[in-house]
Each structure stands twice: as structure tokens, then as C-alpha cells.
C-alpha positions as CSV (number, residue, x, y, z in Angstrom):
1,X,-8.7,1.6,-17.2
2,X,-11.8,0.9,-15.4
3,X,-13.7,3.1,-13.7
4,X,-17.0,3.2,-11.4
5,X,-18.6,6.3,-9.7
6,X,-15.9,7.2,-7.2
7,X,-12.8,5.0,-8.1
8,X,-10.5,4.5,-10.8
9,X,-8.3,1.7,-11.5
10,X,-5.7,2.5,-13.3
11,X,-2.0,1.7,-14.1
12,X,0.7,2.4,-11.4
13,X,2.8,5.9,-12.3
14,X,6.4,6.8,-10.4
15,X,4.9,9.2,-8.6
16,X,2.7,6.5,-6.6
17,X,5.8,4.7,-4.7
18,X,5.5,7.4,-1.5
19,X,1.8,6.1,-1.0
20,X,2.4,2.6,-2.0
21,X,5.2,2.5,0.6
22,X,3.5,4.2,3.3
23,X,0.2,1.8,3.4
24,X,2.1,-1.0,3.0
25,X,4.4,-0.7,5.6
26,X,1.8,0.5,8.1
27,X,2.1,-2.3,10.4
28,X,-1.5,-3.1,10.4
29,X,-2.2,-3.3,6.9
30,X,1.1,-5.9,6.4
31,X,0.0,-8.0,9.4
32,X,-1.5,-10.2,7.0
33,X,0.5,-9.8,3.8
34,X,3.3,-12.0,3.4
35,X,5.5,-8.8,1.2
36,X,8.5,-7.4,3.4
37,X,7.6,-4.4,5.3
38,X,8.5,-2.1,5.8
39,X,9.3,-0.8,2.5
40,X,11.6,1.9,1.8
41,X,11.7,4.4,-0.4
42,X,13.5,3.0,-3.3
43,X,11.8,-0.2,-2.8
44,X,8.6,1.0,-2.8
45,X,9.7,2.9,-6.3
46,X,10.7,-0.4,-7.9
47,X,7.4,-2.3,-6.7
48,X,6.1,0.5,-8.6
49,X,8.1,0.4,-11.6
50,X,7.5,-3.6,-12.0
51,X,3.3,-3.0,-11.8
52,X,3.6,-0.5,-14.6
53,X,5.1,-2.5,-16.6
54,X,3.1,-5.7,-16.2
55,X,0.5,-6.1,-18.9
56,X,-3.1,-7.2,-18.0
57,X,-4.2,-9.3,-20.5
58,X,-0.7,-11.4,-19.8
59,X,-0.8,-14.3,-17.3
60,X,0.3,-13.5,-13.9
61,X,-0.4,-10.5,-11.7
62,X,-1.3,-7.2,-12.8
63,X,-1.9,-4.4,-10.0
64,X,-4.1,-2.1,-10.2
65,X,-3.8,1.2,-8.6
66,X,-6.7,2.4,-7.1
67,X,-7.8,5.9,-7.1
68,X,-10.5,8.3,-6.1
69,X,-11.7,10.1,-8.7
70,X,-13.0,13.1,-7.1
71,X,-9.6,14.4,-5.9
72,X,-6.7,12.0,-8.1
73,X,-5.8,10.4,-4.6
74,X,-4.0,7.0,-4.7
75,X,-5.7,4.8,-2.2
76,X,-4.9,1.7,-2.5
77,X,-4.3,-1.0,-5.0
78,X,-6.2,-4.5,-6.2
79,X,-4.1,-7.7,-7.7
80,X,-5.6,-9.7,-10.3
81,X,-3.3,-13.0,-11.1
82,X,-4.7,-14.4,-14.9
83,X,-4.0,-18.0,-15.0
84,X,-2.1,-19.3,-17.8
85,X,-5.9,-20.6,-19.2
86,X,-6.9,-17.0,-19.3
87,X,-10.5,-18.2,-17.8
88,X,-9.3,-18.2,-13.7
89,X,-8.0,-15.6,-11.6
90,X,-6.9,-14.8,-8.0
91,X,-7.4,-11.5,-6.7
92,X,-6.1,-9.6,-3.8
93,X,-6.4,-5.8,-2.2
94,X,-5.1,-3.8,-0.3
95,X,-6.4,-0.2,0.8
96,X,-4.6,2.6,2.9
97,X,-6.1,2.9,6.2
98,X,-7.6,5.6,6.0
99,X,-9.9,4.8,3.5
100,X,-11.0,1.8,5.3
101,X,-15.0,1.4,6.1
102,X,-15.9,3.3,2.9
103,X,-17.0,0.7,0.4
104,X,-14.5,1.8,-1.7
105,X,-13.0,-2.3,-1.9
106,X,-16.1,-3.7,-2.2
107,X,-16.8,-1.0,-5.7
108,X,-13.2,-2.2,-6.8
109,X,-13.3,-6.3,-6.3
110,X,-17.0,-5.5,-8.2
111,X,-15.6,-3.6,-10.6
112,X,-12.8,-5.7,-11.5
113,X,-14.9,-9.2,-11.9
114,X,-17.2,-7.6,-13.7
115,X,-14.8,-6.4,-16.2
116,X,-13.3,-9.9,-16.3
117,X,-16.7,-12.0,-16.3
118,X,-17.1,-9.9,-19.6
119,X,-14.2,-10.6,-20.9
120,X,-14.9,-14.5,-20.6
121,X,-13.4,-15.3,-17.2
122,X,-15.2,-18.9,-15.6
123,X,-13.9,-18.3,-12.0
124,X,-11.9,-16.3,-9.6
125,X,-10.2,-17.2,-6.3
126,X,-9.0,-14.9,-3.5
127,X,-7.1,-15.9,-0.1
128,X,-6.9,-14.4,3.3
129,X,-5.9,-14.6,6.4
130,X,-8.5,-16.1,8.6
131,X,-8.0,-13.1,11.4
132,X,-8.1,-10.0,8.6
133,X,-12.3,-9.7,9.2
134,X,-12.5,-7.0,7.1
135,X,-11.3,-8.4,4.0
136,X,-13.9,-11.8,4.5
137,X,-16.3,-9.1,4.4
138,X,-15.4,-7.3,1.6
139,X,-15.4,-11.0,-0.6
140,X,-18.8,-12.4,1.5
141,X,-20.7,-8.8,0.1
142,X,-19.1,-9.5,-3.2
143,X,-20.3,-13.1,-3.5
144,X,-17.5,-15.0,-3.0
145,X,-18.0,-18.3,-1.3
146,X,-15.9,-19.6,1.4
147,X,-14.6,-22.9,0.0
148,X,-11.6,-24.1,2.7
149,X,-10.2,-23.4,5.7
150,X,-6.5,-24.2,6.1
151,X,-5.0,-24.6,9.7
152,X,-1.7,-22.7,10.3
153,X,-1.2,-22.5,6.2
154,X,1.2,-19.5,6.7
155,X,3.8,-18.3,8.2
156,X,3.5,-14.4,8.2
157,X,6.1,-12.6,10.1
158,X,7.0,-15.0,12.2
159,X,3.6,-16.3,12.8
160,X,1.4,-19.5,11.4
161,X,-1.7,-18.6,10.7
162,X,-4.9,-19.5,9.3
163,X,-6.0,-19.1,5.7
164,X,-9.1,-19.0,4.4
165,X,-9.8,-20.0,0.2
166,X,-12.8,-18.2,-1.2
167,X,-14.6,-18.7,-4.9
168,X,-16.6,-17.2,-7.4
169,X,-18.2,-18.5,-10.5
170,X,-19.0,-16.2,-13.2
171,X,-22.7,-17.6,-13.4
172,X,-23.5,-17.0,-9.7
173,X,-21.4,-13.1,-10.6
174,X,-24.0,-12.9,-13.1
175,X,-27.5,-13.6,-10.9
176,X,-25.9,-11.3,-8.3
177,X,-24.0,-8.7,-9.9
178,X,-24.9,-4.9,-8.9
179,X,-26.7,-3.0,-11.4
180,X,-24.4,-1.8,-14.6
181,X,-25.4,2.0,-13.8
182,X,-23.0,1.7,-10.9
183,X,-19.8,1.3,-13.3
184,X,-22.0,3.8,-15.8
């Protein structure tokens, strides 16, 4: 569905749930997700089954899978949440472990705002967990701005913690936006 030099994001088929279930239930990656882990098989299959049939241009989320394209591999996915305007969105992602430290995030959250500044989209949102450094880093080389800081927002497995609130506006995606070869 969209696709830049080394990833595809595409729709979610069956024969993803084994992945999906894996990464998400690695205790590491769903230390800062507030979805049940760990997932089991089945309920990793109906995750699954409920992302394919979401539709992108609807309001609410739509996840992405994300895939390399030089060998077909699912490695992660990337949630896009359409307000009912159609002009806002929150995004989240989430990548398997061992694709961390790759850039391969930073090419998806890119390639999925710039497919939705050109379809009209004003401003996007994403949240995180104030400990999960990697992700602030991934949304600061993106251009996101932090925008709030709320104290003990969450309460993630059994644990308050922090939450940052980050923003982008299509005009600033547009005076910093990488060069359109890279989704060539």
C-alpha cells in the first residue's frame, strides 16, 4: 500500500499472527504498550483478523503491517487512528526487536505522514511512554514536537508511568520532509 526503498506497509494477512504474537509479547517491547501480553496464539490470529479488516480511509485505527521488502519478512507494524474530521491522526509503532537500530521506524512514521499530508491531513499526534527512549527518538528525527509531559498518566502493568504528547503540523512536515526519491 505504501512503499519506500526497504519497507512495505501493507495490510495484515493470517499468516502474520506467529510474528505479531511473538514481538508483542516479548516482554521488552510490551513494557510500554498498554495491549495484554502475552499473546497467544489464537489471540494473536484474531488481532490479526480485526487489522485486515479495518479500512484506512475510515475513522479509527488502521495497522499497518510492516515489511521488508528484500526478503517479505514481517517486522513490525505502525497504527494510524483517523479522527472522525479526517484531517488529524494519532500514530503508534511497534517493531520486533530485532530490527531495532535500523532506521527502518523512522522510513515508516515518514512514509506514512507523508502519504497522509498528501492526502490533506492538518496534524498528527503520537504518545509514549516517557522511559521508551527509542521511540522519542524515532518522532524527534521525524519532526514531531514534544508538546506535554503528563506525570504518572498510565498505569501499564501494574505501573504509573509518565507520558509524553508529541505533534506535527503538516506545514512544518512540509519544510522538513525527506526528499520524495526516498519513497521513489
Amino acid at each position: 500500500m505504501i512503499e519506500t526503498p526497504r519497507l512495505l506497509l501493507r495490510r495484515f494477512r493470517p499468516g502474520d499472527a506467529p510474528v505479531l504474537g511473538a514481538y508483542r509479547s516479548d516482554p521488552d517491547i510490551a513494557r510500554y504498550q498498554v495491549w495484554s501480553s502475552p499473546l497467544t496464539l489464537e489471540e494473536a490470529a484474531e488481532t490479526v483478523r480485526g487489522y485486515a479488516e479495518a479500512q484506512p480511509d475510515d475513522p479509527g485505527w488502521f495497522q499497518y503491517a510492516i515489511e521488508l521488502q528484500a526478503d517479505g519478512r514481517l517486522i513490525g507494524d505502525l497504527g494510524v487512528n483517523l479522527h472522525e474530521n479526517r484531517l488529524q491522526a494519532d500514530i503508534g509503532f511497534t517493531l520486533a526487536p530485532a530490527h531495532h537500530g535500523h532506521g527502518y521506524a523512522t522510513e515508516a512514521v515518514q512514509a506514512v505522514i507523508s502519504h497522509l499530508v498528501a492526502q490533506g491531513l492538518h496534524r498528527f499526534a503520537a504518545y509514549c511512554d516517557a522511559r521508551n527512549t527509542a521511540s522519542i527518538r524515532v518522532l524527534e528525527r521525524t519532526g514531531f514536537r514534544l508538546e506535554g509531559h503528563a506525570i504518572e498518566a498510565e498505569l501499564i502493568r501494574g505501573e504509573w508511568t509518565d507520558t509524553y504528547t508529541f505533534g506535527l503540523l503538516a506545514r512544518h512536515w512540509k519544510d522538513s520532509a525527506p526528499s520524495p526519491a526516498l519513497f521513489a
